[in-house]
C-alpha positions as CSV (number, residue, x, y, z in Angstrom):
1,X,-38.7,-49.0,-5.8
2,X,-35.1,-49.1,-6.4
3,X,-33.1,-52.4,-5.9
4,X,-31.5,-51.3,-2.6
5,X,-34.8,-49.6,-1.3
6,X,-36.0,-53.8,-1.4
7,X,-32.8,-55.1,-0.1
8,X,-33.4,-52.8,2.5
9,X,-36.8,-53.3,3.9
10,X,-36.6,-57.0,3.1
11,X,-33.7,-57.0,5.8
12,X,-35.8,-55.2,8.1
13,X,-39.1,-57.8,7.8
14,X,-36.5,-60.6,8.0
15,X,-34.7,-58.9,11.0
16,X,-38.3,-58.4,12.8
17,X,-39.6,-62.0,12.5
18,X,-36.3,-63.7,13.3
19,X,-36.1,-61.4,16.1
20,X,-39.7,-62.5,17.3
21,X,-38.8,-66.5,17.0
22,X,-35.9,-66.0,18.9
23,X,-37.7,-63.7,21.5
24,X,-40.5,-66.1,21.8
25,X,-38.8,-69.3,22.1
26,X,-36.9,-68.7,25.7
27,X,-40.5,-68.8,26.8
28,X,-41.0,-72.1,25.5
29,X,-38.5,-73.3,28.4
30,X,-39.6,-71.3,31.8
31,X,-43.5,-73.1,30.4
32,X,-41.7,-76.1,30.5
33,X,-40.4,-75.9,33.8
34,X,-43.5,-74.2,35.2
35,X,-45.7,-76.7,33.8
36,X,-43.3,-79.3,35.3
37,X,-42.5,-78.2,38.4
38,X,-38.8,-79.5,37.9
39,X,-36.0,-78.1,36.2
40,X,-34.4,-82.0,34.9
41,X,-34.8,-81.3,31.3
42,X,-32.4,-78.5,30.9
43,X,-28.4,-78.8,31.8
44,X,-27.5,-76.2,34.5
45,X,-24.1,-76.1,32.4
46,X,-26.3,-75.2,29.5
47,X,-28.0,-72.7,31.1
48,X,-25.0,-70.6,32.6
49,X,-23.5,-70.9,29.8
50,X,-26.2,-69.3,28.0
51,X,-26.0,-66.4,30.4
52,X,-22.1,-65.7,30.0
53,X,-22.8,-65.8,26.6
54,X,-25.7,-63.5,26.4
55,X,-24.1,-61.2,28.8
56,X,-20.7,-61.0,25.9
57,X,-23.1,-61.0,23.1
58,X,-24.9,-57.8,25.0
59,X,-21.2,-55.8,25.3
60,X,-19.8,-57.0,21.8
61,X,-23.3,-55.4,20.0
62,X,-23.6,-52.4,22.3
63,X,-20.7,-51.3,21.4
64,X,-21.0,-52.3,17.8
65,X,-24.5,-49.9,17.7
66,X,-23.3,-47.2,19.5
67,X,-20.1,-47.3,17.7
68,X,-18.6,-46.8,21.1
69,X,-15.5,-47.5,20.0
70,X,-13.1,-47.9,17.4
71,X,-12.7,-51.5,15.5
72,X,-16.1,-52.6,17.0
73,X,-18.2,-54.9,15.3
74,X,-19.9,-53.8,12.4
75,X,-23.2,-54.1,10.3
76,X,-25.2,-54.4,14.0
77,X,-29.0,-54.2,13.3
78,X,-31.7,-53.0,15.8
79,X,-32.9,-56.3,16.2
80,X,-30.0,-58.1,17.4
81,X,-29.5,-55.5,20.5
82,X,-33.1,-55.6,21.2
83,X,-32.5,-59.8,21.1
84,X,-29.3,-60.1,23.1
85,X,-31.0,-58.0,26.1
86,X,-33.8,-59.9,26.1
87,X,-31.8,-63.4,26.1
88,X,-30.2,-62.4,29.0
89,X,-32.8,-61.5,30.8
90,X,-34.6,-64.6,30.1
91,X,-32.0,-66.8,30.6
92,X,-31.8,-65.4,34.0
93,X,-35.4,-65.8,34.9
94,X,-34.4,-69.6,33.9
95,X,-31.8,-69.6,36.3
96,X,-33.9,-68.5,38.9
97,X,-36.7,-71.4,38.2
98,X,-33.8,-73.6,38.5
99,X,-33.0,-73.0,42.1
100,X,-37.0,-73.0,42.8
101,X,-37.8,-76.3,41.4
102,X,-36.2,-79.7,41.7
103,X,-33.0,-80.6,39.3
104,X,-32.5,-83.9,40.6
105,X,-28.6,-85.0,39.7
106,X,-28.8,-81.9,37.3
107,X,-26.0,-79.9,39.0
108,X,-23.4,-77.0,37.3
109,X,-20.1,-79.1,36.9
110,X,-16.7,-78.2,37.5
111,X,-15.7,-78.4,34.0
112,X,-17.9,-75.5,33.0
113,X,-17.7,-73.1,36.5
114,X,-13.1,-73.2,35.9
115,X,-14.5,-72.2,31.8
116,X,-16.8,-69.6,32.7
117,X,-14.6,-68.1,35.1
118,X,-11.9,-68.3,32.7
119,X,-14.1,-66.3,30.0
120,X,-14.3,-63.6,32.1
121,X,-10.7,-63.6,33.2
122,X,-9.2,-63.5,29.7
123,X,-12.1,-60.7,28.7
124,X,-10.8,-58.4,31.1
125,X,-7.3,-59.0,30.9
126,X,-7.9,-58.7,27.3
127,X,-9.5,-55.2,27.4
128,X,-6.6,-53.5,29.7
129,X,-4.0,-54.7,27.0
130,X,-5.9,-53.6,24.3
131,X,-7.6,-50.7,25.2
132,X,-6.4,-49.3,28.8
133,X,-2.9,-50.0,29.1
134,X,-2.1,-50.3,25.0
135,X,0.5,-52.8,25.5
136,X,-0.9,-54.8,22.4
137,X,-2.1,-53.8,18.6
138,X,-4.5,-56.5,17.5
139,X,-5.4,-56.4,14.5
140,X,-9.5,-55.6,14.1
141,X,-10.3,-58.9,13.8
142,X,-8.5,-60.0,16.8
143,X,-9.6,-56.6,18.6
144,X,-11.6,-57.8,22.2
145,X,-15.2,-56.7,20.9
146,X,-14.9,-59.3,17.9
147,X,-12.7,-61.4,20.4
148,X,-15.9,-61.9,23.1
149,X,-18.0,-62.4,19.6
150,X,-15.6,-65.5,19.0
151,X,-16.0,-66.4,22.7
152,X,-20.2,-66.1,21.8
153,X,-19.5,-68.7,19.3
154,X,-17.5,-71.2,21.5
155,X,-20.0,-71.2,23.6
156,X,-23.0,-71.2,21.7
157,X,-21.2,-74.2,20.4
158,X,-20.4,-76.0,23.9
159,X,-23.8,-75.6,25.5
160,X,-25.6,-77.1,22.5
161,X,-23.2,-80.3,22.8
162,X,-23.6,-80.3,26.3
163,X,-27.6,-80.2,25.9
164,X,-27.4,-82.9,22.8
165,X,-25.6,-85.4,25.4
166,X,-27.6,-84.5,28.1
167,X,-30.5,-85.8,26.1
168,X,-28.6,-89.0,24.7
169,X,-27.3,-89.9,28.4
170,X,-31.0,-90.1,29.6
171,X,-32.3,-91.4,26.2
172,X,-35.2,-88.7,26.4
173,X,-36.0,-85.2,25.5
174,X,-38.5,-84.6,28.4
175,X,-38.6,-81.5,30.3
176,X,-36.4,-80.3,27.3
177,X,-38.9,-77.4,25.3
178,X,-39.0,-78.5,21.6
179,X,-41.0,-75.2,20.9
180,X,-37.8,-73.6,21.9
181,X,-35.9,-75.7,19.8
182,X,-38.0,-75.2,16.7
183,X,-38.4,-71.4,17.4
184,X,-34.7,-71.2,17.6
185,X,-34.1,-73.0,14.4
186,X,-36.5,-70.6,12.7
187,X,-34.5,-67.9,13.8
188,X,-31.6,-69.1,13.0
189,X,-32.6,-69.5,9.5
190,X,-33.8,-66.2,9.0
191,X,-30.9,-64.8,10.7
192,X,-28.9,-66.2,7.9
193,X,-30.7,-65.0,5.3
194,X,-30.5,-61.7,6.6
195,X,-26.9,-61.4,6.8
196,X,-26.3,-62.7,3.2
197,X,-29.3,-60.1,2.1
198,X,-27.4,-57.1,4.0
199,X,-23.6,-58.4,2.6
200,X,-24.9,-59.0,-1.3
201,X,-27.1,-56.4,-2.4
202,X,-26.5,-53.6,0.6
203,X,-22.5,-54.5,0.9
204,X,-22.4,-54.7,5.0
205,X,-19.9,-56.4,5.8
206,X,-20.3,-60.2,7.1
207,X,-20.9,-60.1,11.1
208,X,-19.1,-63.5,11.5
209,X,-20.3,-63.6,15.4
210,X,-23.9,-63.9,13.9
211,X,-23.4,-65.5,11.1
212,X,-21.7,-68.7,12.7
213,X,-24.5,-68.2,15.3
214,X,-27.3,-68.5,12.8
215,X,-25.3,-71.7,11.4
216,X,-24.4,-73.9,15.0
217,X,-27.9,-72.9,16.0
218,X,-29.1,-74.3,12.4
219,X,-26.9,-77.6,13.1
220,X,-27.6,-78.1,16.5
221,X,-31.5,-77.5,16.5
222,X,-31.7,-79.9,13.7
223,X,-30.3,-82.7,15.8
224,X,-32.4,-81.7,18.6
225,X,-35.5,-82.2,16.1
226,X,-34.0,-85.3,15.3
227,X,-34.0,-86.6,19.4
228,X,-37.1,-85.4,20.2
229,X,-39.3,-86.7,16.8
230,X,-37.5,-89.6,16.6
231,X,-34.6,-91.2,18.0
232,X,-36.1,-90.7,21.6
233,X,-39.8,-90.4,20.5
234,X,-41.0,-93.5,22.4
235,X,-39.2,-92.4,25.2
236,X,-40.7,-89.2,25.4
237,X,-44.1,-91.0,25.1
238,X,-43.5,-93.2,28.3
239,X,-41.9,-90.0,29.9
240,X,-45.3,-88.4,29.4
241,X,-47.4,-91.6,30.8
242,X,-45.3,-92.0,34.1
243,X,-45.6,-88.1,34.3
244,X,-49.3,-88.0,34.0
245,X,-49.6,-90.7,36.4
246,X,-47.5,-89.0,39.2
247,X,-49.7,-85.7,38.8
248,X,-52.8,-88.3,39.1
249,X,-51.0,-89.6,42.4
250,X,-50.4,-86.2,43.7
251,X,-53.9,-85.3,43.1
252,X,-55.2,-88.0,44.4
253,X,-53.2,-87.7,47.6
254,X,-54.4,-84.2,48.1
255,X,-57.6,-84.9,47.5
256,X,-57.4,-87.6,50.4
257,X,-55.9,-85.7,52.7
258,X,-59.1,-83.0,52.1
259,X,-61.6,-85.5,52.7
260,X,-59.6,-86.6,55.5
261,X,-59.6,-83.0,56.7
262,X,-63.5,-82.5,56.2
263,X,-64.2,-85.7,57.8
264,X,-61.9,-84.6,60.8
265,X,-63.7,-81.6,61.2
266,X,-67.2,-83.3,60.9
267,X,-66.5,-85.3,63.4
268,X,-65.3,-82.5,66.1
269,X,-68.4,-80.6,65.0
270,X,-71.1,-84.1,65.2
271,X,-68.9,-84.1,69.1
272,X,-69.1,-80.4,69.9
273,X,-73.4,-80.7,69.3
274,X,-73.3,-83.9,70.7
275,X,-71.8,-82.5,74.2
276,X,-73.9,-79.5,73.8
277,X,-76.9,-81.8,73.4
278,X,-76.1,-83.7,76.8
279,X,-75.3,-80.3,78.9
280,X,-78.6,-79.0,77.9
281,X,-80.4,-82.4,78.7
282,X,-78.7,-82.3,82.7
């Protein structure tokens, strides 16, 4: 097997198992929530953030795969289509479980709806001077599809500070998925790897979009490892306790107001015989 033939399917197996950790870890969160029943532990900002960025991420690679157009980005594997689909979908589906359960003070702030709205203002904008109305000549690597990659970055970037602070304000990573957080950093990793695989012994050119991706996410996981094992371990611990106790509470209501209920209807049915008892004695 010939030294590119290796480089080759090695990229591929890398590409495949990164592409599974990062698939598998925006489950991680919607558990979370579901298990929960609130939606406190992830930031909205985070979360729509994550969709604008997914949905740019989506466009940029399309167009890179499909070679759709000229000075897209290059070097776009299989995997990293199939991965930016599925992130937006997910993060959607988180979205949605944030309107269903309870957020508490957990609200989108107006800092991050004037920066996603000005995302997609400067995107379209961006595209008629560039590629409708031709009034500009970027350069390739200022050309809009590498342009949203950038914007990817920023915020991949923001959200993960926004998330780290969220956890340091209420001293606690609860309600905050670390098997997301670990699943993402595996990725991330891999991702890497990958990229410097395909750029040294295949010569593909360096996808900077992913490969500042694979090393925020590296960064930023790291610190949420860090918050969640052991700055805010205790924390987390207590979070646990108080959250076992409420479920124990709730359950324990419920289960009061059923014998309640069958001691109710006990007592209608002891009445209802009793009455039919005295009509039958006159």
């Amino acid at each position: 097997m010939s030294e590119s033939q290796l480089s080759y399917i090695s990229s591929q197996i890398i590409g495949w198992i990164y592409f599974t950790a990062w698939t598998i870890s925006f489950y991680g969160q919607i558990y979370e929530n579901y298990k929960l029943k609130r939606a406190e532990g992830i930031k909205f900002d985070y979360v729509y953030l994550n969709l604008t960025g997914y949905a740019f991420y989506s466009i940029a690679l399309s167009v890179g795969y499909f070679d759709l157009s000229e000075g897209a980005i290059k070097g776009v594997q299989i995997q990293d289509i199939l991965f930016a689909y599925h992130g937006a979908i997910m993060t959607l589906v988180q979205l949605i479980q944030m309107f269903i359960y309870p957020t508490g003070s957990n609200k989108l702030s107006k800092m991050i709806k004037f920066s996603i709205a000005f995302y997609w203002l400067f995107f379209i904008f961006y595209f008629y001077l560039t590629n409708i109305s031709n009034s500009i000549n970027p350069p390739t690597y200022l050309n809009v599809w590498n342009m949203i990659g950038y914007i990817k970055v920023i915020i991949t970037v923001k959200k993960y500070v926004i998330q780290s602070y969220y956890n340091y304000k209420r001293k606690s990573t609860e309600g905050w998925s670390i098997f997301n957080v670990l699943c993402d950093f595996t990725g991330g990793v891999l991702s890497f790897v990958q990229v410097l695989i395909d750029h040294i012994f295949r010569g593909i050119s360096i996808v900077f979009p992913k490969i500042a991706l694979g090393l925020f996410t590296i960064i930023f996981d790291l610190i949420f490892i860090l918050q969640h094992y052991v700055i805010y371990k205790d924390s987390l611990q207590e979070d646990t306790r108080k959250l076992y106790q409420m479920q124990e509470l709730e359950d324990n209501k419920v289960n009061q107001i059923q014998e309640d209920q069958q001691i109710s209807t006990d007592y209608q049915e002891f009445n209802i015989k009793k009455l039919s008892n005295t009509q039958n004695i006159q």
